[in-house]
C-alpha positions in Angstrom: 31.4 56.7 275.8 34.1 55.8 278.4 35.4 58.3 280.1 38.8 59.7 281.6 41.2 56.9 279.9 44.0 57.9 278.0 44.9 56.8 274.0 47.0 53.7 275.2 43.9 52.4 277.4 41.4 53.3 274.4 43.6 51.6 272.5 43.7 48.0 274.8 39.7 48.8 274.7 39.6 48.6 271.1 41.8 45.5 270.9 39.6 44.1 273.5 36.4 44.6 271.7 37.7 43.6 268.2 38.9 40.2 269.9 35.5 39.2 271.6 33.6 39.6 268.1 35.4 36.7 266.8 35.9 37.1 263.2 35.1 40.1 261.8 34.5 42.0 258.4 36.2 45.2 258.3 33.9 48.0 256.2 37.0 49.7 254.8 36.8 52.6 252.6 40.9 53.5 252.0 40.5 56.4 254.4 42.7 56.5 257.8 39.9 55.2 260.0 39.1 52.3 258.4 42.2 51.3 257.1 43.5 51.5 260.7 40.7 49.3 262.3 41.7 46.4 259.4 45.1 46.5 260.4 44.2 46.3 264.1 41.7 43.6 263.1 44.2 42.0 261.5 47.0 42.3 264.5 44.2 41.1 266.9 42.1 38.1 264.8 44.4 36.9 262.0 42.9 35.3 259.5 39.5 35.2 261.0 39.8 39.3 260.2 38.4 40.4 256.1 38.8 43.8 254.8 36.3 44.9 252.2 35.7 47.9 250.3 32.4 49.0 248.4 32.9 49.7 244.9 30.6 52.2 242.7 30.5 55.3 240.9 30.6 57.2 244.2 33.8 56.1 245.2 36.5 58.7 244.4 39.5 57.7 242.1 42.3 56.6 244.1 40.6 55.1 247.1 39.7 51.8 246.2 44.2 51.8 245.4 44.4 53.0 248.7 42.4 50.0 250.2 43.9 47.6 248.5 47.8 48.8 249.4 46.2 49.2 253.1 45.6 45.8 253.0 48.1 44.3 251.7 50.4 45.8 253.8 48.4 45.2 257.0 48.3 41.3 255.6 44.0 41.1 255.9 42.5 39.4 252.8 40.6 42.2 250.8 37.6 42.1 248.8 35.8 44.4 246.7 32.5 44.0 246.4 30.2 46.2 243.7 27.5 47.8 245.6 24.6 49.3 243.2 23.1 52.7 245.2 22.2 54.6 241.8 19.5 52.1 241.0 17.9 53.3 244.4 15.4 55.8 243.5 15.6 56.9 247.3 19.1 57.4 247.2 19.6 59.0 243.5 16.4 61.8 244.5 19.5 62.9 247.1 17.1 64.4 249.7 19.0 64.7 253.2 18.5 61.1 254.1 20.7 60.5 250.9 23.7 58.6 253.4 21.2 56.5 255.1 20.2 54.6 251.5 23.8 54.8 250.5 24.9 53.1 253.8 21.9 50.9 254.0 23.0 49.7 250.3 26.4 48.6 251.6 25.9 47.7 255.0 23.1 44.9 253.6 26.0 44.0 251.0 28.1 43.3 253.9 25.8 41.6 255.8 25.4 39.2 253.2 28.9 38.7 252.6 29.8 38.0 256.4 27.0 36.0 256.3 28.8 33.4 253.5 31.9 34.2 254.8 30.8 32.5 258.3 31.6 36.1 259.8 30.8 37.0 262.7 30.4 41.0 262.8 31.1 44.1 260.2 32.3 46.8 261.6 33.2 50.4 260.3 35.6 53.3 261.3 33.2 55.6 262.5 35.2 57.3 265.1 34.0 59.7 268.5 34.1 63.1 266.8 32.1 61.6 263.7 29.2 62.7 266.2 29.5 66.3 265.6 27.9 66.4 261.9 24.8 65.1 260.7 25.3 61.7 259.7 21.9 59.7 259.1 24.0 56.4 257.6 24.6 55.7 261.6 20.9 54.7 261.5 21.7 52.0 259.0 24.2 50.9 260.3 22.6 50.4 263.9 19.8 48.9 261.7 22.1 46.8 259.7 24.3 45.6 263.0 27.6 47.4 262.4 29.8 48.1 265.1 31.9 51.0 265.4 34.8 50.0 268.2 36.7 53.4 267.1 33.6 55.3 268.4 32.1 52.8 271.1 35.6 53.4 273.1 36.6 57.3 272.4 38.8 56.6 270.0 39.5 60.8 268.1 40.1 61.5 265.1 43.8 62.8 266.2 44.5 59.9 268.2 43.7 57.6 265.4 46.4 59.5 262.5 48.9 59.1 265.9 48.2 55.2 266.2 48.5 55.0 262.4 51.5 56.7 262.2 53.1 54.7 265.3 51.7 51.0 263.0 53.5 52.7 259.8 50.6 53.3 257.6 51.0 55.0 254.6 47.6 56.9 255.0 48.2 58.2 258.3 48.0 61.5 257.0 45.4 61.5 254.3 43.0 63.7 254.2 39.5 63.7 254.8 37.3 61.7 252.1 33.4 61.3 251.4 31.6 59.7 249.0 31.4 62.1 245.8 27.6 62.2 245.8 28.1 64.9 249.1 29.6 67.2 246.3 26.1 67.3 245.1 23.6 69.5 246.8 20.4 67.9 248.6 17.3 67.9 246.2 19.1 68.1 242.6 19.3 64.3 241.4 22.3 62.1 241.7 23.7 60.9 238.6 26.7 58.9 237.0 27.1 62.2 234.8 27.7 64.6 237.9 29.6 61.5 239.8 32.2 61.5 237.2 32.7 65.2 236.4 33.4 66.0 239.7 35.7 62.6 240.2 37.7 63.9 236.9 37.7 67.9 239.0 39.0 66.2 242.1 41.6 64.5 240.6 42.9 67.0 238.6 42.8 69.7 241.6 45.0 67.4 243.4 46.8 66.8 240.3 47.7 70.3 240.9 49.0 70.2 244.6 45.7 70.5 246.3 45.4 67.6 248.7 42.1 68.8 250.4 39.7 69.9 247.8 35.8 69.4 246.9 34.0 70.5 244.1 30.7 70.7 244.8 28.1 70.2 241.3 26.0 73.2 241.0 24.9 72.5 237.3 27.1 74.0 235.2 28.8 75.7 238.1 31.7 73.9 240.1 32.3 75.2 243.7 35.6 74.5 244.7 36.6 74.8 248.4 40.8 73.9 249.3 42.4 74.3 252.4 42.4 78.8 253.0 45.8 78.6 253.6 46.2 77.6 249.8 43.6 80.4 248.3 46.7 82.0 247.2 48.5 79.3 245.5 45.3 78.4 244.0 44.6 81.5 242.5 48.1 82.1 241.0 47.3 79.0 239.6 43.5 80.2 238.3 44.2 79.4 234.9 44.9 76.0 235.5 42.3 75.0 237.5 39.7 76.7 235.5 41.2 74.7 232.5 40.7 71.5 234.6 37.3 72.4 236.0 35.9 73.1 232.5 37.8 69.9 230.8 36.0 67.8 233.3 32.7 69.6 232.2 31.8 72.7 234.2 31.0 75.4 232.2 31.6 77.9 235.0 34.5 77.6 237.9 33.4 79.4 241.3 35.9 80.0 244.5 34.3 79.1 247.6 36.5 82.1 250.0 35.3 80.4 253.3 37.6 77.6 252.0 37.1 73.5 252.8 35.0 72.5 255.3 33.4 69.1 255.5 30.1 68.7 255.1 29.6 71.6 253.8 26.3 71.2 251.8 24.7 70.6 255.7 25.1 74.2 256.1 21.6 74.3 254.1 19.8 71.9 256.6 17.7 73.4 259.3 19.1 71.9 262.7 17.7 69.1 263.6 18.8 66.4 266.3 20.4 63.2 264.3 18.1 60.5 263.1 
């Protein structure tokens, strides 16, 4: 990772990078990361620069409106392309190497569709402090080809929501997304039940003011975890959200006091350097 340059030169690097590829296909998920890289792709290549977003049961309402606002306002043509991970058997057992078949799944899908495209390279929003959890869907997408200029060049996490804010984009401040099959712990099964109980939670928790949330599927159990400065709110509110939880199918509603952290379900995994 380059060294001692500060956010304007990281930012020429990026630029620089995204221009020599060519043409590119921008993996973009409606999160700030990738919604940034498409509008820089699209600032840099034109119209040799595609924005598209993997579409399945995993994909949290409102994201996929997210993408397609993201692009439209950063003027890259968008497509949406339905990716099929369930039918995995790898990826539905949901061992730890759950994001490697999920990410395999799409990167392949992208592959192929650069490939008809007459597209030169996908690339993704993985950015530099994307390092510090365990994340085994980098080794598909090294497998799979996929650049990550963000990450190659340095590029934070803070100094990307600052560069979106300065472009104008609407998701400069969003928070933090995953897949929903992380709200599942490793070793019980992945399911379009679970998938969409916890999609129906989510939505209704932020329905309810509570931007960061997860509620994490254990059985009939939901864990929910929001931001500890809004424990309070949340549990003059308790009525509410156990109404929600149990509406979206949770027999039992559980308060995780540590409060939101991402990744969470890691916390379970012995340490181990990533694959």
């Amino acid at each position: 990772m380059p060294e001692n340059l500060t956010p304007l030169e990281r930012r020429a690097r990026v630029r620089a990078l995204i221009h020599s590829y060519g043409s590119v296909l921008v993996a973009c998920s409606g999160g700030v990361d990738s919604v940034l890289l498409a509008a820089v792709a699209a600032e840099v290549l034109g119209d040799k620069a595609v924005a598209a977003t993997a579409v399945s049961p995993s994909l949290a309402s409102g994201e996929l409106d997210d993408a397609r606002a993201a692009a439209l306002a950063a003027g890259i043509r968008h497509l949406e392309v339905p990716t099929n991970e369930l039918d995995n058997a790898a990826y539905a057992a949901n061992a730890p190497d759950r994001c490697f078949h999920c990410k395999d799944t799409a990167y392949s899908t992208f592959a192929d569709l650069a490939l008809r495209e007459g597209i030169a390279v996908v690339i993704d929003g993985t950015n530099a402090d994307d390092n510090s959890d365990f994340r085994p869907g980098r080794r598909a997408a090294r497998e799979r080809n996929v650049r990550s200029p963000l990450a190659e060049v340095g590029v934070t996490k803070q100094e990307i929501r600052d560069w979106a804010r300065e472009l104008g984009l609407a998701v400069w401040d969003k928070p933090a997304a995953a897949c929903l099959s992380s709200r599942v712990p490793y070793g019980s099964p992945v399911t379009l039940e679970k998938l969409t109980r916890i999609d129906r939670a989510e939505s209704a928790l932020k329905a309810l003011g509570f931007r960061q949330c997860r509620v994490r599927d254990h059985g009939t159990v939901g864990r929910v975890e929001i931001e500890p400065a809004q424990l309070g709110q949340l549990l003059d509110r308790r009525l509410a959200v156990v109404e929600a939880l149990k509406t979206a199918g949770f027999s039992y509603v559980a308060l995780d006091l540590e409060g939101f952290r991402s990744g969470s379900m890691n916390e379970v995994i012995t340490a181990q350097p990533q694959p």
